[in-house]
N, C-alpha and C positions, 0 to 999 in steps of 0.2 A: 709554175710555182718555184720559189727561190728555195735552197738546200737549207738547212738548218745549220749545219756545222760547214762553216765556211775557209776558207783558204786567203793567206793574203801574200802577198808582194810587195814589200819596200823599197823600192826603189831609189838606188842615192846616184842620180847624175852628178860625173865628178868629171874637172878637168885639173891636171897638176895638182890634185890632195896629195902625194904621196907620205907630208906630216903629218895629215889627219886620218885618214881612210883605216889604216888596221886600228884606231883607238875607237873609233867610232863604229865601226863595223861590231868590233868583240864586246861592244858595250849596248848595244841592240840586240845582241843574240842572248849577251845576258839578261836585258830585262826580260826577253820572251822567255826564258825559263822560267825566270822566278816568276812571273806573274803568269803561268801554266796558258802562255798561246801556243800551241801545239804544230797546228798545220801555217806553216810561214816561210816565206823565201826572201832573201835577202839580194838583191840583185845590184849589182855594180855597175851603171852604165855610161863605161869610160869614153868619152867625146874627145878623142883627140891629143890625150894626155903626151907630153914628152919626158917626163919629168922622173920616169920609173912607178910611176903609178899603176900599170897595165901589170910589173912584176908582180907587186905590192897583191893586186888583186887575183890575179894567180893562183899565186901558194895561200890565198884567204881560203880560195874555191876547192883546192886542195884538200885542203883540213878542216872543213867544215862543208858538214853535209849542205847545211839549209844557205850557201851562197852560190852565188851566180851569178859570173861574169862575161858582160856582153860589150863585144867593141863596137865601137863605132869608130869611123877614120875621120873625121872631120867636125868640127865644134858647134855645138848647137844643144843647148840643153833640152829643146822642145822634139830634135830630130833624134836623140839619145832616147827620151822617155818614148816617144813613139814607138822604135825599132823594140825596146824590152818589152812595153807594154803586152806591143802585138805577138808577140814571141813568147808571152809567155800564159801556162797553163793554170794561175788563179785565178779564185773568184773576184778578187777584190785588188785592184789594182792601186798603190800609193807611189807619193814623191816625200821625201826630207831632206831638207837638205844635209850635207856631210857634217857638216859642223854641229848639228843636232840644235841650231836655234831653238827651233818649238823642245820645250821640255816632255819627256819620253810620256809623262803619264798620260798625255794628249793622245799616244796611239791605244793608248788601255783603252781609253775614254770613246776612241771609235772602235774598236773590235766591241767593244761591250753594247754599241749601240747599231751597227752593222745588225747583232745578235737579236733586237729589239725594236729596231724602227721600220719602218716601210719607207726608207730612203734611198736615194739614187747614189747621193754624193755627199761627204763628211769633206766639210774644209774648213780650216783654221783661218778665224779672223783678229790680226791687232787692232780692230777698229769699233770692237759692240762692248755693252757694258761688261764688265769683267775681267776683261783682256789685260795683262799686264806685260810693257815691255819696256826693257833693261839694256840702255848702252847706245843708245839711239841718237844720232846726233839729228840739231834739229831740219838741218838743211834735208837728211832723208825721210825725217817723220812728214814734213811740209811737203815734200816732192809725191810720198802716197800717199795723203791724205790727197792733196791735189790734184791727182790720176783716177782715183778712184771717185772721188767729186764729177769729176768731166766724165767717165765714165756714166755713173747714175743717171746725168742730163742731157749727154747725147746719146746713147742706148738704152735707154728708159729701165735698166734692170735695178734689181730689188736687196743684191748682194754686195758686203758694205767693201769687202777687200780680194780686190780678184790676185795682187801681188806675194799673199801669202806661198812660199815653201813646202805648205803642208795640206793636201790633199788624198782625198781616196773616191773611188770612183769601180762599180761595178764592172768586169769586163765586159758583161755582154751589151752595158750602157755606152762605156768607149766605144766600141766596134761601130753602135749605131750614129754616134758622133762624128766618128771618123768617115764616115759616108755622106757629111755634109758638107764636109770642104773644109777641114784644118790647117788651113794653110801656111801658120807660124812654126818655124821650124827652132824657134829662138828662145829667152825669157818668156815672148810674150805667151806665148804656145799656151802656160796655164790658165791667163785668163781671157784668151779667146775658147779653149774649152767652155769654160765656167759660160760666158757669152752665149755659146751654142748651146748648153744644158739649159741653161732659162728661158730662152726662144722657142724650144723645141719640148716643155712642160714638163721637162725631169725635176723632182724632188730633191733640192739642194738643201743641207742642212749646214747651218756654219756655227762654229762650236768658239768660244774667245779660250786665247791660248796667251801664255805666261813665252815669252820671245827672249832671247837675251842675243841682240844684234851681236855682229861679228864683224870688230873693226876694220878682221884686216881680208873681209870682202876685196875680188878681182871688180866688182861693179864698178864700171865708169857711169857716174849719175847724169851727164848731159849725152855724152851719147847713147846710153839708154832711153832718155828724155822723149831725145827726139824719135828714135824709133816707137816706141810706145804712142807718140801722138798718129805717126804713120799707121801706124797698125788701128788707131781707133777711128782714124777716118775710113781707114779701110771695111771695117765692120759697119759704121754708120752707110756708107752707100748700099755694104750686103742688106742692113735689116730695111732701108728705105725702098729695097725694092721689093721687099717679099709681099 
């Protein structure tokens, strides 16, 4: 039986934030105050940063109890959330991104349903009815509408945005994840999770979230492209053989 009063983990994989990271950090600690989330960690998991980011995150963990930072020496957003995930001691494991795309009440909205539902995993979708997002240029709206398309038709799954930002996921659910073979260490890392939760009969809930894109995103869009097509054929021969 699952605990009643639960614990969470936000996790903000960063590489080179050092302009964003203490604004965004000190402004997630404050929503959890004021909207009384009690039991919370705040985890920093720096991929590789050169930039003074690692300082930055430091003197955050310093001076405030509820953070936590975890190096990683080398770049990879998927090998970053891995390393914190597994390392650390809450119930409820998340991703946001630094720049706080997804609007914060979106984490209310899953701690209050963590509290309530009999679900496995709470992810944010810009793709179901409701969803609003803000700043989007169209060449990137078209590129995951796109992905996410080929995704539905060569993996027959039933979840409309695997490239959302924003997820959370039980740890004892990770762990049993993690023993099938996670093999993106990259972007794609979140939605080859997602992938392996729907194959594998976990209860995925996907919640539509208010996005306000971020221009000045590091994403290169074709070479992400292409890797993502990589990675889905990758999966389509895993689920062709099961």
């Amino acid at each position: 039986m699952r605990k009643q009063s639960l614990s969470f983990d936000i996790t903000f994989p960063v590489y080179n934030e050092r302009k964003q990271l203490q604004k965004s950090v000190l402004e997630m600690i404050d929503f959890c105050g004021v909207n009384k989330v009690i039991e919370f960690v705040i985890t920093i998991a720096d991929n590789g940063s050169i930039d003074g980011t690692s300082e930055i995150a430091k003197q955050l963990e310093q001076e405030h109890q509820a953070v936590r930072y975890v190096k990683i020496d080398q770049k990879g957003v998927g090998l970053a959330l891995k390393k914190a995930w597994l390392s650390s001691s809450c119930d409820i494991l998340g991703t946001m991104d630094i720049d706080l795309s997804t609007d914060l009440r979106h984490f209310k909205e899953v701690y209050n349903c963590f509290q309530t539902n009999n679900v496995d995993l709470i992810v944010g979708s810009r793709l179901l009815d409701g969803s609003v997002v803000i700043g989007r240029s169209l060449v990137r709206e078209i590129t995951s509408r796109g992905f996410n398309k080929i995704l539905s038709k060569l993996l027959k799954i039933r979840f409309t945005d695997g490239m959302c930002g924003f997820k959370f996921i039980y740890k004892e659910v990770f762990e049993k994840l993690m023993l099938t073979g996670i093999q993106n260490n990259e972007w794609f890392f979140e939605t080859e999770l997602l992938v392996k939760a729907e194959l594998n009969g976990f209860e995925i809930l996907e919640i539509p979230v208010y996005w306000k894109d971020d221009r000045d995103s590091k994403v290169s869009i074709i070479p992400l492209s292409l890797k993502y097509l990589k990675e889905i054929g990758r999966l389509r021969k895993e689920v062709n053989k099961r």
